[in-house]
C-alpha positions as CSV (number, residue, x, y, z in Angstrom):
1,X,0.0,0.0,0.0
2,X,1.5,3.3,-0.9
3,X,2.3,6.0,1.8
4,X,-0.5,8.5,3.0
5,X,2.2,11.3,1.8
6,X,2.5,9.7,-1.7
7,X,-1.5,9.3,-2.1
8,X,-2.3,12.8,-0.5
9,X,0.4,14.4,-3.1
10,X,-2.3,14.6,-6.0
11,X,-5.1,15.9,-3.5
12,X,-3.1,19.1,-2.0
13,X,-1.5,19.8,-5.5
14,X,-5.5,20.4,-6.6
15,X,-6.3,22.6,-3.6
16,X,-2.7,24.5,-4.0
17,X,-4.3,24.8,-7.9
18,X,-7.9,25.9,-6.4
19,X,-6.4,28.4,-4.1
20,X,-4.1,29.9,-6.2
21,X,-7.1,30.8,-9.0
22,X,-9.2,32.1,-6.3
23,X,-5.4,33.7,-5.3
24,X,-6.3,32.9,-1.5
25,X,-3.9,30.6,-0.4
26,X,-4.1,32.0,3.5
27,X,-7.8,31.1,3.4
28,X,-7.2,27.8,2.0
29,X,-4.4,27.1,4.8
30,X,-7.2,28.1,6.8
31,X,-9.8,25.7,5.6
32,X,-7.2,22.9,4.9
33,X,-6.0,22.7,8.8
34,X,-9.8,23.3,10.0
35,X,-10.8,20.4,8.3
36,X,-7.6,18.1,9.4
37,X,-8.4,19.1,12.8
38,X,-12.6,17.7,12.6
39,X,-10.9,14.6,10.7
40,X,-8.3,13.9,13.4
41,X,-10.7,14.1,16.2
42,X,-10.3,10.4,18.0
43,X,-14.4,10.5,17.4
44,X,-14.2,11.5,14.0
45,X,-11.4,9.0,13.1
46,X,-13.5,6.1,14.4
47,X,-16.2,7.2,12.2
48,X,-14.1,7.6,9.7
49,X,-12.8,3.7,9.6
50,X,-15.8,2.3,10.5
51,X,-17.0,0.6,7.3
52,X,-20.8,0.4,7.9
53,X,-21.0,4.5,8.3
54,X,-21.7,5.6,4.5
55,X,-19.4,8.2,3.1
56,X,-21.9,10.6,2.3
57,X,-23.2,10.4,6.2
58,X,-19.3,10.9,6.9
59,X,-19.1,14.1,4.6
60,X,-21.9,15.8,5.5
61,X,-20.7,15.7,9.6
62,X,-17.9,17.0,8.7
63,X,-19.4,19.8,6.3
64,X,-21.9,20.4,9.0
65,X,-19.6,20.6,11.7
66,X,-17.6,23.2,9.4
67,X,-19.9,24.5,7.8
68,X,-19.7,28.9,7.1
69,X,-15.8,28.1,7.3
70,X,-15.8,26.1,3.7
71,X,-15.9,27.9,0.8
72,X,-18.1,25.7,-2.4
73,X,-14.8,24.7,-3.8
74,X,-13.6,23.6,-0.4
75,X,-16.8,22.0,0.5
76,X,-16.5,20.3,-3.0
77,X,-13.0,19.2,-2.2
78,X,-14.7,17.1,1.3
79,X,-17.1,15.3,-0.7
80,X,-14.4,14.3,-3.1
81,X,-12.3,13.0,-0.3
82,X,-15.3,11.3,1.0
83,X,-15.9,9.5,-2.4
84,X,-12.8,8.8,-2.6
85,X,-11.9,7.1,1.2
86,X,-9.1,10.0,1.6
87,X,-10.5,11.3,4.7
88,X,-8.1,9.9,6.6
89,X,-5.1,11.3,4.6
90,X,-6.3,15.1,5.1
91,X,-3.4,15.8,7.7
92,X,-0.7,14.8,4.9
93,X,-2.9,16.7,2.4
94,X,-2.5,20.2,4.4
95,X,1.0,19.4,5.6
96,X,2.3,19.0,1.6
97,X,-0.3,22.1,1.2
98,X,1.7,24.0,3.6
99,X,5.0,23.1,1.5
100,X,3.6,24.2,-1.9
101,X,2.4,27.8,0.1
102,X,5.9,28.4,1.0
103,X,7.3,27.4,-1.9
104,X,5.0,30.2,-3.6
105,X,5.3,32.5,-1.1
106,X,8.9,32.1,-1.0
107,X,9.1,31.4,2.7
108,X,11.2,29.1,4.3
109,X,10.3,27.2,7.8
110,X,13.8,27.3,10.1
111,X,14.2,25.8,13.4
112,X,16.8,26.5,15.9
113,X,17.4,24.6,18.5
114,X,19.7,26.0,21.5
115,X,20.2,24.9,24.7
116,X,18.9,28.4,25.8
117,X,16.6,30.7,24.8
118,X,17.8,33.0,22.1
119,X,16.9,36.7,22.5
120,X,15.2,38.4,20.3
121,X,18.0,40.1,18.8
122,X,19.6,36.8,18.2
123,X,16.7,35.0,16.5
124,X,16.4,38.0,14.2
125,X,20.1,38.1,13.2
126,X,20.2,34.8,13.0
127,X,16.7,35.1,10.4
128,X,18.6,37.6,8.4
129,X,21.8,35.1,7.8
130,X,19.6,32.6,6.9
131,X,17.5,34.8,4.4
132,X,20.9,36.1,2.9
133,X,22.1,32.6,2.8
134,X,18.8,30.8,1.2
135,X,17.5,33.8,-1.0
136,X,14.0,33.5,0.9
137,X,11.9,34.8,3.7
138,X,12.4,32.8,7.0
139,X,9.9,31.8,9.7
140,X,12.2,30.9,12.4
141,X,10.9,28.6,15.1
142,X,13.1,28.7,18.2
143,X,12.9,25.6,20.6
144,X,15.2,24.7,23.9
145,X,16.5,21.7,24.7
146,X,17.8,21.1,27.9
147,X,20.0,18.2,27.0
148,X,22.3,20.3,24.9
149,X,25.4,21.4,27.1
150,X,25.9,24.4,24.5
151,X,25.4,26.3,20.9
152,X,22.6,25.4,18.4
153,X,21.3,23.0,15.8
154,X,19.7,25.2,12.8
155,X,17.4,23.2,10.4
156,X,16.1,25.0,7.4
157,X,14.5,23.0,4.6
158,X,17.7,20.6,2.9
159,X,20.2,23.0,5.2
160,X,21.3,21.8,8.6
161,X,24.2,23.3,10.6
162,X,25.1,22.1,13.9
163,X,26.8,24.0,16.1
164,X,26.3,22.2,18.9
165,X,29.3,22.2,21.9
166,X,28.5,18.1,21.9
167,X,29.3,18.2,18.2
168,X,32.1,20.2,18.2
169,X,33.8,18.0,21.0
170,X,33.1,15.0,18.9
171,X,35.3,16.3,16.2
172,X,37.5,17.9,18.1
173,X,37.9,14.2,19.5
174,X,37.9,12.6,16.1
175,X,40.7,15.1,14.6
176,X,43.0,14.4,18.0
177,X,42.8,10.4,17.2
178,X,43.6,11.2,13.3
């Protein structure tokens, strides 16, 4: 059976499609992480895998329980996950949907990891190396991880530089045994 990333691929490459005719690819963010969040509901997903609950009864719930958020096309897009039996892939649909926006918006999600909390000055400077560096607007998301004795681990799309202290004694150790 193919992967629920592979089979939602097709499905959030027609709503990037939809979105970017109607040119409202916020609203369909919008729409695409309302509905993930009714279809991930521990409720909904037992609905949703129960085989003697009829699609249609399925995608009506959920258009009821969305109801004046959906636009027709996105309303449209439900009942053709529903006749399809992708309602259980809609997560991986607005994750990849996500990926497409940022591509288009030329955006780029970086995470920093530190073992302390970076100022503000610090997250910003380090947000305009990366932009230099990458050609593209960053969203940094900054995280701490108390395990880390020192530095930072950035992760922005393909890029990953770690500048952790654990690192660097690691190859500081490797380069003495050479």
């Amino acid at each position: 059976m193919a992967e629920k990333k592979t089979i939602a691929r097709p499905y959030a490459q027609a709503a990037f499609d939809l979105a970017t005719a109607e040119k409202d690819l916020k609203g369909w963010s919008e729409m695409l992480q309302l509905i993930a969040a009714v279809t991930t509901d521990a409720t909904m997903r037992d609905l949703i895998s129960n085989p003697s609950i009829s699609r249609e009864k399925l995608v009506d719930l959920i258009l009821d329980i969305c109801d004046k958020n959906l636009n027709d096309q996105a309303k449209n897009f439900v009942r053709v996950l529903g006749e399809n039996k992708r309602l259980n892939i809609v997560t991986e649909i607005a994750s990849t949907y996500e990926q497409h926006r940022a591509e288009a918006e030329k955006v780029i999600e970086a995470e920093v990891v530190s073992a302390f909390a970076l100022s503000d000055a610090q997250q910003k400077a380090l947000s305009a190396a990366l932009k230099k560096r990458l050609g593209s607007d960053i969203n940094l998301v900054s995280k701490v991880d108390d395990t880390m004795i020192g530095g930072a681990i950035v992760r922005a799309g393909d890029l990953v530089i770690d500048g952790s202290v654990s690192t660097q004694l690691h190859k500081l150790s490797h380069a003495l045994m050479s």
